[in-house]
C-alpha positions in Angstrom: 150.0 126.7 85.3 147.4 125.7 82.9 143.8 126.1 83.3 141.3 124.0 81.3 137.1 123.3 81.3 136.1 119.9 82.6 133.2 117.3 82.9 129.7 118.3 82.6 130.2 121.8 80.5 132.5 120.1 77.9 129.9 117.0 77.9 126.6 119.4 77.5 128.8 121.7 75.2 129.1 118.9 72.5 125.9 117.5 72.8 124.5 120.7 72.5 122.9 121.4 75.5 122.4 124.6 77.4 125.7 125.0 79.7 125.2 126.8 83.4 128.1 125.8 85.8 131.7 126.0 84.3 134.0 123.5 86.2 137.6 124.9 86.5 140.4 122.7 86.7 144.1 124.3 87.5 147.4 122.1 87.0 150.8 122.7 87.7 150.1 124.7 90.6 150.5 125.2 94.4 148.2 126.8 97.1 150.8 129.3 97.8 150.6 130.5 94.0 146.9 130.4 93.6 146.9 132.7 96.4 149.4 135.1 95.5 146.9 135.4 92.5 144.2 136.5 94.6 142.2 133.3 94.4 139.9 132.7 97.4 140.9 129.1 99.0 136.8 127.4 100.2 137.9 123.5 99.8 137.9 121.3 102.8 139.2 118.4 101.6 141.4 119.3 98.8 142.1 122.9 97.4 139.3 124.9 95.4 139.6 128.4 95.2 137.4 131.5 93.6 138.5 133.7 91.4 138.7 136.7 92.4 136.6 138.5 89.8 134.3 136.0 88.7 133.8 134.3 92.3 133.9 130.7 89.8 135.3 127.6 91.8 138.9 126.8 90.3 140.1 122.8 91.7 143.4 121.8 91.8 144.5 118.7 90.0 144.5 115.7 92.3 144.4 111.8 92.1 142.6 110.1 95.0 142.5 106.6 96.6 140.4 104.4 98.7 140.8 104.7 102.6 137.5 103.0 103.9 134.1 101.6 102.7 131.0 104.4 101.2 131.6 107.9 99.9 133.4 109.7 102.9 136.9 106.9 102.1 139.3 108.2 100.4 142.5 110.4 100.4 143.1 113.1 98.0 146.5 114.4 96.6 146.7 117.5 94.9 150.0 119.0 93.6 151.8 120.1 91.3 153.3 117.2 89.3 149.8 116.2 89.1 148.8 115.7 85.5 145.9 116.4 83.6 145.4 112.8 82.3 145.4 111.6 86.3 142.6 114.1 87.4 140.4 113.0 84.5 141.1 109.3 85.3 139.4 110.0 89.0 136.5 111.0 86.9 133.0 108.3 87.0 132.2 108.3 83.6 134.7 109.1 80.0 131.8 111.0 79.1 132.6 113.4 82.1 136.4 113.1 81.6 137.0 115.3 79.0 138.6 118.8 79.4 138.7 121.7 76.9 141.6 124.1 76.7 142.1 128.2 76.6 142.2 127.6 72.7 139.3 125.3 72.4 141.0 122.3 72.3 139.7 119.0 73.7 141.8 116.5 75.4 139.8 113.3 75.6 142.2 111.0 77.2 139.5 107.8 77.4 137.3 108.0 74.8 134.4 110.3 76.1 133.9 111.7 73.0 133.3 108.7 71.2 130.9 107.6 73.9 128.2 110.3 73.8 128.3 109.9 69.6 127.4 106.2 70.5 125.1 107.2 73.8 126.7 104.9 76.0 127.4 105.2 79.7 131.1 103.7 80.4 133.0 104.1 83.3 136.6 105.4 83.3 138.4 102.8 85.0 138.2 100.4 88.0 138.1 102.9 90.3 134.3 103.3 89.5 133.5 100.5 92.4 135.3 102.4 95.0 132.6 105.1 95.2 129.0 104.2 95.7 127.6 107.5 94.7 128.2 106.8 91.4 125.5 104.0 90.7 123.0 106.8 91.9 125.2 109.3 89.5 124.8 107.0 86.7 121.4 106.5 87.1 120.6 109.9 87.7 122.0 110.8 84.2 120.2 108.1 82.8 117.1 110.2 83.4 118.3 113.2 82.1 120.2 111.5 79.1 117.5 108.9 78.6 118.3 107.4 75.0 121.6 106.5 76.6 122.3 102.7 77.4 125.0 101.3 80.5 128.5 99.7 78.8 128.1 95.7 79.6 131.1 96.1 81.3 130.1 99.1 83.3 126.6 97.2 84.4 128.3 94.1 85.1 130.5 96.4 87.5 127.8 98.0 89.1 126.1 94.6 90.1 129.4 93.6 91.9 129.7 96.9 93.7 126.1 96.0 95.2 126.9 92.6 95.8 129.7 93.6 97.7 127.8 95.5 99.9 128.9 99.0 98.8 125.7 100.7 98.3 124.8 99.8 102.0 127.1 102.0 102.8 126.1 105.1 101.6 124.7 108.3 103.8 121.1 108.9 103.9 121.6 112.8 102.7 123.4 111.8 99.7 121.0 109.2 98.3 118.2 111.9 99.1 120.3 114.4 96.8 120.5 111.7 94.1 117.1 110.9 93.9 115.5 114.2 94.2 117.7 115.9 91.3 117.1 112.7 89.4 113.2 112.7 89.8 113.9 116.3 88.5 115.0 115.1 85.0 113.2 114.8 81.4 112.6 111.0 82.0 112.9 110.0 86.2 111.6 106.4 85.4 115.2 106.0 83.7 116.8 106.3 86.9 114.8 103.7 89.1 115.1 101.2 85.6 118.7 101.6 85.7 119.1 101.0 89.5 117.0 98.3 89.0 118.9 96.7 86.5 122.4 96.4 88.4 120.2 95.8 92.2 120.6 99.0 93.8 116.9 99.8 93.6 115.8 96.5 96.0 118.8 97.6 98.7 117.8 101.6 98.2 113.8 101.1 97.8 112.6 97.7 98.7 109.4 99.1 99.1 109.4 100.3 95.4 111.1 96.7 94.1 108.6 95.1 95.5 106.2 96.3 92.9 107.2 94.9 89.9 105.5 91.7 88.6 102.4 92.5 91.1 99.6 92.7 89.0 96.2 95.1 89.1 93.0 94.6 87.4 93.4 95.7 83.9 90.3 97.6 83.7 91.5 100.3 85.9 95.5 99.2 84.6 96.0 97.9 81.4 99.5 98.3 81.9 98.7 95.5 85.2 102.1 95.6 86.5 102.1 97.8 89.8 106.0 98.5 89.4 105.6 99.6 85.6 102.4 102.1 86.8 104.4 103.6 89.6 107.3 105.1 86.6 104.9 105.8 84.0 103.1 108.0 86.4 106.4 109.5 87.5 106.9 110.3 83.9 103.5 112.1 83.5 105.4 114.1 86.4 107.6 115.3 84.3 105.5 115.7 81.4 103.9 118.9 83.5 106.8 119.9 84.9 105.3 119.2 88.4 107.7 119.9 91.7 110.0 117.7 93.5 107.3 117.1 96.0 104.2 116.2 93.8 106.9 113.7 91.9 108.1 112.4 95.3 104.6 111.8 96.2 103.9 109.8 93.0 106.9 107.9 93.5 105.4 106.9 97.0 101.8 106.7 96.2 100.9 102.8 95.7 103.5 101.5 97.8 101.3 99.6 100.1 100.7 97.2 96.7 103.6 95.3 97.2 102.3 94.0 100.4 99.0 92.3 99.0 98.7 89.2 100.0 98.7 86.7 97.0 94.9 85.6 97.7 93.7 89.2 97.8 95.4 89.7 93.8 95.0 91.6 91.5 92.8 93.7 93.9 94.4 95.6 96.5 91.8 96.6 99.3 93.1 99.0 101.4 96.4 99.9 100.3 96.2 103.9 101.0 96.8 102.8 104.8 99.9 100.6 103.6 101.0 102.9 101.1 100.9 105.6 103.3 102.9 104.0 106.1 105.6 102.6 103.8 106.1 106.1 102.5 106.5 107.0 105.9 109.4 104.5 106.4 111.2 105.6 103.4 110.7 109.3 104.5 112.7 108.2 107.2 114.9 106.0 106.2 116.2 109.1 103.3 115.8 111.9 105.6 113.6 113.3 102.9 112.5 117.0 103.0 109.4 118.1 105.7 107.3 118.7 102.7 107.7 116.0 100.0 107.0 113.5 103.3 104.0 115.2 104.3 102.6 115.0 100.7 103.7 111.8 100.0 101.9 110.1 102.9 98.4 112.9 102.0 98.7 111.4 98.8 98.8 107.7 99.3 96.2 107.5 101.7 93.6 109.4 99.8 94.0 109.4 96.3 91.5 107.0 95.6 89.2 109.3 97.0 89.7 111.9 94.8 90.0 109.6 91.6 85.9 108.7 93.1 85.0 112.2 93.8 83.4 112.8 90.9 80.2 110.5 92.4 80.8 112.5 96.3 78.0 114.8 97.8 78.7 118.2 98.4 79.3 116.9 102.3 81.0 114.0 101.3 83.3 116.4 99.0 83.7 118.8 102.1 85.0 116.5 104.4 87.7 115.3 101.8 88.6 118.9 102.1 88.7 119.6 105.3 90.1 116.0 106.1 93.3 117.1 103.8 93.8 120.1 105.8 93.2 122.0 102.2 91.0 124.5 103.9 94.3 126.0 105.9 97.2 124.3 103.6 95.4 125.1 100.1 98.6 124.7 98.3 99.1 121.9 99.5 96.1 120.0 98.4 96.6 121.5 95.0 99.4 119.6 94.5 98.0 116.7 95.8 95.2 117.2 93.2 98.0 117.2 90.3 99.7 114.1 91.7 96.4 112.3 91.1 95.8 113.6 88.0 99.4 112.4 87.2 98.5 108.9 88.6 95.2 108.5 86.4 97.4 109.4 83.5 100.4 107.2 84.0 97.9 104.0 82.9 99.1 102.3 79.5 96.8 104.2 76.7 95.4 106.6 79.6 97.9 109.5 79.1 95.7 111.4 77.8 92.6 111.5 79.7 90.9 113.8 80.7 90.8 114.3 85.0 87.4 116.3 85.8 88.2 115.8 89.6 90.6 118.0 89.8 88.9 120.9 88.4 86.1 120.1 90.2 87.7 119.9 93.8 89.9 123.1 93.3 86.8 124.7 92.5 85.2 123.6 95.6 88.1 124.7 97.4 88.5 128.2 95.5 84.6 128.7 96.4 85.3 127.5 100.3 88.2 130.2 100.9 86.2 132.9 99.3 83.8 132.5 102.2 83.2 135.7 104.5 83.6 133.0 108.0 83.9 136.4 109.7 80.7 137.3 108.7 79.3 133.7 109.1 80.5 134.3 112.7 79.2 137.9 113.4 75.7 136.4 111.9 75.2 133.3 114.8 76.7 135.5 117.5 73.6 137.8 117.0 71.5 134.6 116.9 73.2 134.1 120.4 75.2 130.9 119.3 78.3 130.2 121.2 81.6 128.0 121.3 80.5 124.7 118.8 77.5 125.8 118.0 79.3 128.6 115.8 81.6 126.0 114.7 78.7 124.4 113.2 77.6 127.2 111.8 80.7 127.4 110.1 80.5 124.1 109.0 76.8 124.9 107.6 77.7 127.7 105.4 80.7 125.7 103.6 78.1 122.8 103.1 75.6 125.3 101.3 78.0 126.8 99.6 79.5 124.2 97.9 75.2 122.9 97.3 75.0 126.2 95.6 77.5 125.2 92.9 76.5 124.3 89.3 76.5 120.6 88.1 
């Protein structure tokens, strides 16, 4: 039995990166033996087991082989006689094939070493285009290792897995995973340029294809392209550190651009109404999370009325509010607030500018939920108000409070 480190901690190990997870691989054993060690058997489809001590996942060596089209097809093998060399040859990427012995040895069987010096992604054999999940994998790393470029060979793969229908095959909780840890990374525009570049992006996100090469009017977006805007603002995402859900509703928030109609360019009237529905569809299409949907469709049917409430009333403010349910979901509208500050930074030259709406509206908010409304209440019930009528007087004490502001 020998028992080495593989993919991603040997990878981040040697580029220097901050290791978390320690994969375990174990070959030259049985089940029976792990056991008998005191390891834990948890694998469905092919043995892992946890140590008992550590509770660490520890994988058997196996090969595997295509049974049927997407991610669920394939048959595993794990035994014994199974050799190092063959589990790393399963592996996506020679980056991610590389194991490191007990004696801190590496074994590098297909050259993943010499990949990450030269910051290239290249798969490990042809058994890249049997799994689907690993254009999302790829791209996915793209944004995280974002100075890295795809192999020729590898891209020219990828194009012929999506011609062959493969990425139509995959299961909507598995692109959703995909997606949301790769809109997590140091640079997510990476990921939708790479799937993109080898067609995945037009058969994952139509919606979002259909951005690029739509203009806008330059004085608003001098980087014009509509596609371009949508990854530079997911990058200003990043830049903050904002949540999965504020970057999710980025990703969704101009949408309804792509469906301009030609005579109607560069301006796009009404596309918070489009923009919101078409985040709707891909909500459901991904089976994305209750909370990124929610956002995303808040966010792309008003943001241009927060980028213009600067020149609002007090009332005209207050009804944003209270129209975004920010009054009973106030952390909600705060991130709303960041993903338009986000979108009037991801503008070619813009990244830098300031974005006075934001302070201003969370401090209309802050000053709203400080209200007494129980004492607002007890005042018009001794003024014999009842039913609406103290709903307006409600409504009249936010609307002077927010009069009684500064500026």
């Amino acid at each position: 039995m020998q028992i080495y480190q593989v993919g991603g901690v040997v990878r981040d190990r040697l580029l220097g990166r901050p290791v978390s997870d320690v994969d375990w691989l174990v070959v030259g054993a049985r089940p029976d033996e792990m056991l008998a060690q005191g390891y834990l058997p948890v694998g469905k489809d092919f043995p892992v087991f946890l140590h008992p001590e550590t509770h660490e996942e520890y994988a058997l060596a196996r090969t595997e082989r295509k049974t049927a089209p997407g991610y669920h097809g394939f048959a595993f093998h794990a035994a014994p006689e199974v050799t190092l060399e063959q589990d790393l040859a399963r592996r996506d990427l020679t980056i991610n094939a590389m194991a490191q012995a007990a004696d801190g040895s590496l074994i590098d069987p297909y050259g993943g070493q010499q990949d990450l010096q030269a910051r290239v992604f290249r798969h490990v054999s042809e058994a890249f285009a049997e799994d689907p999940v690993r254009i999302l994998r790829l791209a996915r790393f793209g944004a995280r290792f974002h100075d890295f470029r795809v192999a020729p060979e590898t891209l020219q793969l990828m194009r012929a897995m999506v011609e062959a229908g493969e990425v139509d095959a995959l299961v909507p909780e598995r692109v959703w995973q995909e997606l949301s840890r790769g809109l997590m990374e140091a640079r997510p525009s990476r990921m939708f340029e790479l799937l993109r570049e080898c067609g995945a992006l037009a058969r994952l996100l139509p919606e979002l294809e259909a951005l690029f090469g739509v203009p806008q009017p330059a004085e608003h977006h001098p980087e014009i392209d509509c596609g371009i805007h949508a990854l530079m603002v997911l990058d200003q995402c990043a830049l903050v550190g904002a949540p999965l859900t504020v970057r999710y509703a980025s990703l969704c928030h101009d949408l309804g651009k792509g469906e301009t109609r030609q005579e109607e360019l560069p301006r796009h009237i009404a596309h918070e109404g489009r923009s919101a529905k078409l985040a709707r569809r891909v909500s459901e299409r991904w089976r994305v999370p209750r909370d990124c949907s929610e956002l995303a469709e808040l966010t792309a049917r008003e943001h241009t009325h927060v980028h213009q409430s600067l020149g609002f009333s007090p009332a005209a403010r207050l009804r944003l509010i209270e129209r975004c349910d920010g009054l009973r979901r106030p952390e909600r509208f705060e991130e709303m607030l960041l993903a338009c500050e986000c979108d009037a930074r991801g503008r070619l030259g813009l990244e830098q500018r300031d974005y006075p709406q934001r302070r201003l509206l969370s401090r209309d908010l802050v000053t709203l939920l400080a209200l007494d409304l129980g004492a607002v209440s007890a005042e018009a019930l001794a003024r014999g108000l009842k039913g609406p009528d103290i709903g307006r007087a409600v409504g009249q004490a936010r609307l002077a409070a927010l009069e009684a502001l500064p500026g």
